[in-house]
C-alpha positions in Angstrom: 0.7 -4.2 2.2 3.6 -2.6 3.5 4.1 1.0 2.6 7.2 2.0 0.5 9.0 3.9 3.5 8.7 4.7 7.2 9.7 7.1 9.1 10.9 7.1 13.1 12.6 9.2 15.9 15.8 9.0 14.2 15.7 7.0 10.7 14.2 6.7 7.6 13.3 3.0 6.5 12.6 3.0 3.0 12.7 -0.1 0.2 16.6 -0.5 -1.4 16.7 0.4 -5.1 18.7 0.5 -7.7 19.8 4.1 -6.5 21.0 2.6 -3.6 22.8 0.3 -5.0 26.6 1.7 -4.6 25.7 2.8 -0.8 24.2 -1.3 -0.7 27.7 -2.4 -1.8 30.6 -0.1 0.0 28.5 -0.9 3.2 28.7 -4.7 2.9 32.0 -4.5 1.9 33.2 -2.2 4.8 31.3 -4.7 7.4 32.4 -8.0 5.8 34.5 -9.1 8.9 31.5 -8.1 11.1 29.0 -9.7 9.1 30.4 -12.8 7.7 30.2 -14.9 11.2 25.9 -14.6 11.3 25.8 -14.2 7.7 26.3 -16.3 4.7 25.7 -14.0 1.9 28.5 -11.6 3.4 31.2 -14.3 3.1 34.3 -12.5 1.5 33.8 -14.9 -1.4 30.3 -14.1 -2.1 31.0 -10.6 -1.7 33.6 -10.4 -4.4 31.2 -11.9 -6.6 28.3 -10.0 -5.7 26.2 -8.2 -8.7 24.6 -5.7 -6.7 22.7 -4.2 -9.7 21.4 -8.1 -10.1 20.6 -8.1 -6.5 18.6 -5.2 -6.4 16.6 -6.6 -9.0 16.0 -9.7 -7.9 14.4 -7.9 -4.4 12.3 -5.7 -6.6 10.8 -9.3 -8.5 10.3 -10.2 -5.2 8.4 -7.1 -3.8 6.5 -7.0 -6.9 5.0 -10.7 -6.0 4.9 -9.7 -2.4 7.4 -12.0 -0.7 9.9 -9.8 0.5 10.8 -6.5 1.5 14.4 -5.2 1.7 14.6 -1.7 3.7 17.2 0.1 3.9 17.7 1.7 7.4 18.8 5.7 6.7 19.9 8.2 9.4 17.4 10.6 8.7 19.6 13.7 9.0 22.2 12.8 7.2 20.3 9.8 4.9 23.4 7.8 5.3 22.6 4.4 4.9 24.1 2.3 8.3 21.9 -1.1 7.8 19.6 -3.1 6.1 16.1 -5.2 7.4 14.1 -7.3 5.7 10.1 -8.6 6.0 9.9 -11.8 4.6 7.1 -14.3 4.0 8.8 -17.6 4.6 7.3 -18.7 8.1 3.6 -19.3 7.2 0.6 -17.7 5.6 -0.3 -15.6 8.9 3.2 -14.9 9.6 5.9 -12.5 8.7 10.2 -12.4 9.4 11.9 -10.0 10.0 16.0 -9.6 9.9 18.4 -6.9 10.3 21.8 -6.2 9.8 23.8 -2.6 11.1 27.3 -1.0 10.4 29.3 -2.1 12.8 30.2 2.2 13.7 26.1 2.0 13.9 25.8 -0.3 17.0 25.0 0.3 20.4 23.1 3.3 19.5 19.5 1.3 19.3 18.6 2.3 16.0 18.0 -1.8 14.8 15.5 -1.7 17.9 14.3 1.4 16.6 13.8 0.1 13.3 12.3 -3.3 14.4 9.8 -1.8 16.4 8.4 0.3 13.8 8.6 -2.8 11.1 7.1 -5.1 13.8 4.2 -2.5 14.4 3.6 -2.5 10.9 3.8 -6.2 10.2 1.7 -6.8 13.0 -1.4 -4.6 11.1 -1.2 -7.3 8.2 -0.5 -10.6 10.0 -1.0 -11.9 13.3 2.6 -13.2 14.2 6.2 -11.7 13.6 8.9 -13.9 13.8 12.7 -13.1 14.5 15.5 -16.1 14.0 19.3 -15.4 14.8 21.9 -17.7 15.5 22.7 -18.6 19.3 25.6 -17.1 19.5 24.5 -14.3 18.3 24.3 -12.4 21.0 23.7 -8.9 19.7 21.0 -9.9 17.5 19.1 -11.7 20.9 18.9 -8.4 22.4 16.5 -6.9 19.9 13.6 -9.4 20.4 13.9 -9.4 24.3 13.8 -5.8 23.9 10.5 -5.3 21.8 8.3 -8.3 23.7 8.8 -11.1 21.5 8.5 -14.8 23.0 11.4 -16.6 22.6 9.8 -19.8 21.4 13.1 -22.1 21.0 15.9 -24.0 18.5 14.8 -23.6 14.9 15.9 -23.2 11.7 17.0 -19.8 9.4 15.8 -19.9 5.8 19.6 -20.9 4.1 19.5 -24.2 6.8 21.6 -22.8 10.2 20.4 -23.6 13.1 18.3 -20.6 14.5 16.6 -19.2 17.9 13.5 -18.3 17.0 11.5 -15.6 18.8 7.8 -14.4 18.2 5.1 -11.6 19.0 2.0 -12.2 18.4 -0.7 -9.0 17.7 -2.4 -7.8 20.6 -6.2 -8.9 20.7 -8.6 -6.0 21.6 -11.1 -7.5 24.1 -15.0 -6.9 22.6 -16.5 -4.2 24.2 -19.9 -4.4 25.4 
């Protein structure tokens, strides 16, 4: 089981509650523009009509049965929230995905990579496979896999239907010692 926070270098991961939930909804909002084109949940449509109190509950039902994990990504320092990444099991019984999201004034300063490597070290204790999708033309969200070892493996799908590129790393097998 994953644990209920994680710590890094530079960030604090920990699971999004209902405390969260006004930092959960300004950030969206703020980033709809630089969201909506890889993400259909931050359409400005969906947005507006967003329950974020509902939201939050739903991912807690969801964490409680073990499906999904919604972390938010924290600057440690300063605990301001800047992104969001979640561990879902929707790609097989010995697999987990993982997706991210950052605040647009958050990029370029590695901290999804930072916060994808410690989630994919941790997923990668429970199940053998970890599996990142984006959308092709995505090209920010390509650079996190490539930069962590994953495999890209080719077209696929994303959960909600788009067309994906799907990327993998598998766990390291120990050679038995003699």
């Amino acid at each position: 089981m994953l644990a209920e926070s994680y710590e890094t270098e530079r960030l604090t991961l920990a699971i999004l509650r209902q405390r969260n939930v006004n930092q959960i909804a300004d950030l969206v909002k703020k980033n709809i523009a630089h969201l909506s084109p890889w993400m259909p949940w931050a359409h400005p449509d969906v947005v507006a009509e967003t329950d974020y109190e509902e939201l939050v509950r739903i991912w807690d039902a969801k964490l409680e049965s073990g499906t999904d994990h919604h972390y938010g990504i924290f600057l440690s320092a300063s605990s301001e929230l800047i992104g969001a990444m979640g561990v879902h099991q929707r790609v097989g019984p010995n697999a987990l995905e993982i997706g991210y999201w950052i605040d647009q004034d958050s990029e370029a300063n590695g901290y999804v990579t930072e916060a994808a490597a410690k989630i994919t070290e941790e997923c990668l204790k429970l199940v053998p496979k970890v599996v990142i999708k984006h959308e092709a033309e995505n090209v920010k969200s390509r650079r996190i896999p490539e930069k962590l070892g994953y495999v890209e493996v080719g077209a696929g799908t994303c959960h909600d239907g788009r067309d994906s590129v799907d990327w993998v790393k598998e766990r390291a097998e120990r050679a038995p010692t003699s």
